[in-house]
Each structure stands twice: as structure tokens, then as C-alpha cells.
N, C-alpha and C positions, 0 to 999 in steps of 0.2 A: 844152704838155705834154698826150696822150690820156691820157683820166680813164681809171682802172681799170674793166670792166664786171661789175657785182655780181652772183655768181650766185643766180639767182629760180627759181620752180619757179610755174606756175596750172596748176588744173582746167577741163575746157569740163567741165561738168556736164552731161549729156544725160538727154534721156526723150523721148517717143514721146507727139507731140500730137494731136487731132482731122487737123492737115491737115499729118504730118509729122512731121521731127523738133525738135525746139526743146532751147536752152542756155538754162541761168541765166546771167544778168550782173547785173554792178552798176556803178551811178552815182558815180564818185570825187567825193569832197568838193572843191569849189572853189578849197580853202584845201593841197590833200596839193603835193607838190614834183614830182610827178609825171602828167603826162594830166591836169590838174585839171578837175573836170566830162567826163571821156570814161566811153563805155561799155566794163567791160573784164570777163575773167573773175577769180573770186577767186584769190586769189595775193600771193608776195611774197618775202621775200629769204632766200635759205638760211642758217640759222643755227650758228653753232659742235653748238649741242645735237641738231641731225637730225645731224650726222654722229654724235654720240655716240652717237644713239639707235639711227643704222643700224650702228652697230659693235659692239653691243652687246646682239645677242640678237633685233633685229628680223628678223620669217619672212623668208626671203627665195628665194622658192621661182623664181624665174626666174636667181640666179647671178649676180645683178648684184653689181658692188664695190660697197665704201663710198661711195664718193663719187657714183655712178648711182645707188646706193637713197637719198642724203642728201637728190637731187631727189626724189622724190617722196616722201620723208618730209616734207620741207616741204611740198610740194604741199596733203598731206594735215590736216598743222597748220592750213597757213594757211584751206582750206577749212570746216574746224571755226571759228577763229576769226572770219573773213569772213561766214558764210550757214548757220553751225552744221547743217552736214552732218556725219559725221564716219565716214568708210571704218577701221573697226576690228573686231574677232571680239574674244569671249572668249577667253583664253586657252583649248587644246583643242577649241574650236569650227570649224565650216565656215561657219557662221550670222554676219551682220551684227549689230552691236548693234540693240536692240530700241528701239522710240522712246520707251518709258517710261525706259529706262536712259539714253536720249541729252535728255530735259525734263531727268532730276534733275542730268547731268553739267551741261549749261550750265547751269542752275538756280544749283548750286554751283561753279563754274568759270571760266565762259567768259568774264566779265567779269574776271577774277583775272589768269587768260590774255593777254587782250589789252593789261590794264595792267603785264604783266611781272612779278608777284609771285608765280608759281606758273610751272610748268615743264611743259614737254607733255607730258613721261614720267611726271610726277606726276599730269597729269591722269588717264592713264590707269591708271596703277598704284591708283588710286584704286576702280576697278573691276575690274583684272584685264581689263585692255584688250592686244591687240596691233594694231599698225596692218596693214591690209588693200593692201599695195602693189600685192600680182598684179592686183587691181582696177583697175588704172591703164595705158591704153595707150598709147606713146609717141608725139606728132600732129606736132611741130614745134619747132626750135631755132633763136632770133633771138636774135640779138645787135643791141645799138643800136649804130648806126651810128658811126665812130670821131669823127665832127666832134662831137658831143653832149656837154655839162656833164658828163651824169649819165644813167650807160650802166648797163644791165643784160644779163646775160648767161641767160637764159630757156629754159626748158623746157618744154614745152606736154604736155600728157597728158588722154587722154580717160578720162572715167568715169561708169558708168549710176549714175544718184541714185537712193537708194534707195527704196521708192515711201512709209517711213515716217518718212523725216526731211525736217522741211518746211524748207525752205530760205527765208532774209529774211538782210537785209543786217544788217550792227552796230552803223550809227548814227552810225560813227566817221568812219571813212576814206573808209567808202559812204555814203551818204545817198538813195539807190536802190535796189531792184534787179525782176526780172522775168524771168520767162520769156519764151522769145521766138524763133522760128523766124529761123533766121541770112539767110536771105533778107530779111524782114521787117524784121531789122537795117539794114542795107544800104541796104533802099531808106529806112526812116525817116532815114538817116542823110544820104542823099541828096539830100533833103525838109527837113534842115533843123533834125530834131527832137533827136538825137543827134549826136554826136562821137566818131570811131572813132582811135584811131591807128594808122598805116600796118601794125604786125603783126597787129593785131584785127582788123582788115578784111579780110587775105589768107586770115586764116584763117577766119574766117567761111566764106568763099567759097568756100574748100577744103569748109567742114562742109557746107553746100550743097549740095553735089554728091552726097549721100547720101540718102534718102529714110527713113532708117529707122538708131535706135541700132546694131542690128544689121549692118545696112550698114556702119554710120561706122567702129565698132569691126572688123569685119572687115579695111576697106579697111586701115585703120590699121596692124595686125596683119602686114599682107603688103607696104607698103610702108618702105622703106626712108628713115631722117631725114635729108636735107641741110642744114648750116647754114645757115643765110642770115642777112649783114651789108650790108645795101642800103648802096648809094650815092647821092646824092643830088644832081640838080643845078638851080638855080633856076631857076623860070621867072619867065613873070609875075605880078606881086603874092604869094597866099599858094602860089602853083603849084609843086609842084618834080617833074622826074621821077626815079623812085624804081629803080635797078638792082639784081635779086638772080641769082641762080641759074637757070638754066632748069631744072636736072635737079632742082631742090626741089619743084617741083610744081606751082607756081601759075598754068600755064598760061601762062605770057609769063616775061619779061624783063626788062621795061622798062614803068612803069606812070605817069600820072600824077594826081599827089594833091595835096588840099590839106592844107597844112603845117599843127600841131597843136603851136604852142611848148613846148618842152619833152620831145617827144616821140622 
């Protein structure tokens, strides 16, 4: 029987490095059901309450439904929880929250938050928070592949980090994280030092190809999203070659990887 694929929403976090652009990522814990020890961006599973939250008053100034804004309300949750960034205005504001306002929310919250005891509306209600969705621009949608235990159904979204929320992983789930030129990814991961899974890597590769946040987010802005659900077929030992979409962007077809259990 194919597993149902659970809808997820991550952030690439970008900013504008000495030699470039670079993403935040983080290190999954060893022990997660998921990539265990891969590098990935912060993210994770759309919950009942981002729809509620996008049904219910969240800005929504680009006209998206419910269920298009639920993704990147999670996105946004989960990026507060993960690396305690957090894309939100005051209510009435143009302005990002301020970084004194984002020390006292996690300060007071962000462990509450992750333990399930407090709710992300109440986080922000808490200050008179709205979440910052226009902030977000849509990069990539993968679905895991139909052969897999334990499928997600993903949404990738780009967004400039703010230059006063310092972003670190939670301790939890992550046990890592870093900034880090997607190139740079790539080849460490090639080297031996990292573990990417197959939609991390593509898109890295995709973010690559941009020299500059501004770039990224442009490209982004004017391209249009293809699904992609690879197919997979084995090679030798951990080999498999991996088929998506040509018209998604990734420059081929037909790729080959090595396989990442679980993945």
C-alpha cells in the first residue's frame, strides 16, 4: 500500500556572503525518522493550526487560498522553531520584528513551542505579532518518491534573513547548523563531510546558479514551479538513477545518486 505524502513546507534562508550567496542549514539528529544526520533546510510538517491561522485573519497580500498560505505559514513556524528566525511585522507595521522583541519571544516561548504546550498563534498574539508571508518566495515542490515508507509532500520557499535575528539550530531535531554557500555544500558533500538527500542537492544547485539574494529571489519570482516526484532505479551498490521533470529546472533528467535510507 503507497504511504500517504505529508504536507511539509522549509525555508532556504539566504543572505549575501564575502564570496556570494549562502543558506542556513542544519544537521538532523541521528536518532529523527527522517534524512537522520543529513544536511537540510529548516522545515517540517503542515499542521491542522497553520491552516487555522491562514484562515483566520493572517495578511495575505499576494491572494493565495488557504491551503497555499497554510504552506508557508508553516514554513514560517517551523523556521522560528528550528533556528529562531521569525518572518512576522507588528500588527499595522511594514517593519520586521525587532531583535530585542525576537531574544524575549524565544526567551519566553520557543522551548514551549517546540514542546507542543503553547500554539504559534499564541506565540505571537503574545506581542501583537502577524506573520510576514509576502516575505516568502516560492523555489520548489517534491514529493517523495511513491516507493518510500514515509513520504512528504514539500514546498520549498525562499526568504532574505533578517540581518538582526541570528539564526542557531534547537538542539532537538538539529544538532548542527551553518551558514554556507550552496556550492560549498555540494562539493563538502562530495568529499565526504556531509549527506545531502536527493531534493537538497537539486536544489542547492538550482540556488547556485544565482550569485546574489537578489538574483535568487528574482529568478525565483519569474519562474514558474513544476512538481517533481523522482523515480528511481537501482544501480550498483548505494547507486540509483534518479528521474524528474526536465521542464522543473534542474538542468537534466536523469541523475545519478547515491541513495540516503530513508530518504
Amino acid at each position: 500500500m503507497e504511504a500517504i505524502a505529508r504536507p511539509a513546507a522549509t525555508i532556504m534562508l539566504l543572505r549575501d556572503g564575502q564570496d556570494g550567496i549562502e543558506v542556513f542549514m542544519v544537521v538532523r539528529h541521528h536518532a529523527v525518522a527522517f534524512a537522520a544526520g543529513a544536511l537540510v533546510f529548516p522545515g517540517g510538517r503542515v499542521e491542522e493550526s497553520d491552516h487555522d491561522l491562514a484562515a483566520g485573519g493572517c495578511p495575505n497580500p499576494d491572494g493565495l487560498d488557504t491551503g497555499a498560505l497554510a504552506f508557508r505559514i508553516a514554513a514560517i513556524r517551523e523556521t522560528f522553531e528550528e533556528c529562531g528566525v521569525l518572518l512576522a511585522r507588528p500588527a499595522g507595521s511594514d517593519r520586521l520584528i525587532d531583535g530585542a522583541t525576537l531574544k524575549r519571544l524565544e526567551d519566553q516561548h520557543r522551548g514551549a513551542l517546540n514542546g507542543g504546550s503553547i500554539g504559534f498563534d499564541a506565540v505571537l498574539a503574545s506581542e501583537g505579532l502577524l506573520p510576514a508571508p509576502d516575505l516568502l518566495v516560492h523555489f520548489a515542490h517534491w514529493i517523495t518518491p511513491a516507493v518510500q515508507p514515509k513520504r512528504y509532500d514539500t514546498h520549498f520557499f525562499l526568504a532574505e534573513a533578517p540581518p538582526e535575528h541570528l539564526a542557531v539550530h534547537d538542539g532537538g531535531e538539529a544538532v548542527d547548523s551553518m551558514w554556507i554557500a550552496p556550492a560549498r555544500a555540494l562539493a563538502d558533500t562530495d568529499a565526504g563531510r556531509f549527506k545531502l538527500v536527493f531534493a537538497t542537492a537539486k536544489n542547492l544547485e538550482k540556488l547556485s546558479w544565482s550569485g546574489s539574494v537578489k538574483e535568487a529571489m528574482a529568478t525565483a519570482r519569474a519562474a514558474s514551479v513544476v512538481t517533481v516526484q523522482p523515480t528511481g532505479t537501482k544501480l550498483e551498490g548505494t547507486k540509483r538513477l534518479m528521474r524528474i521533470p526536465e521542464e522543473s529546472g534542474y538542468g537534466g533528467s536523469e541523475f545519478i545518486v547515491d541513495y540516503i535510507p530513508g530518504s
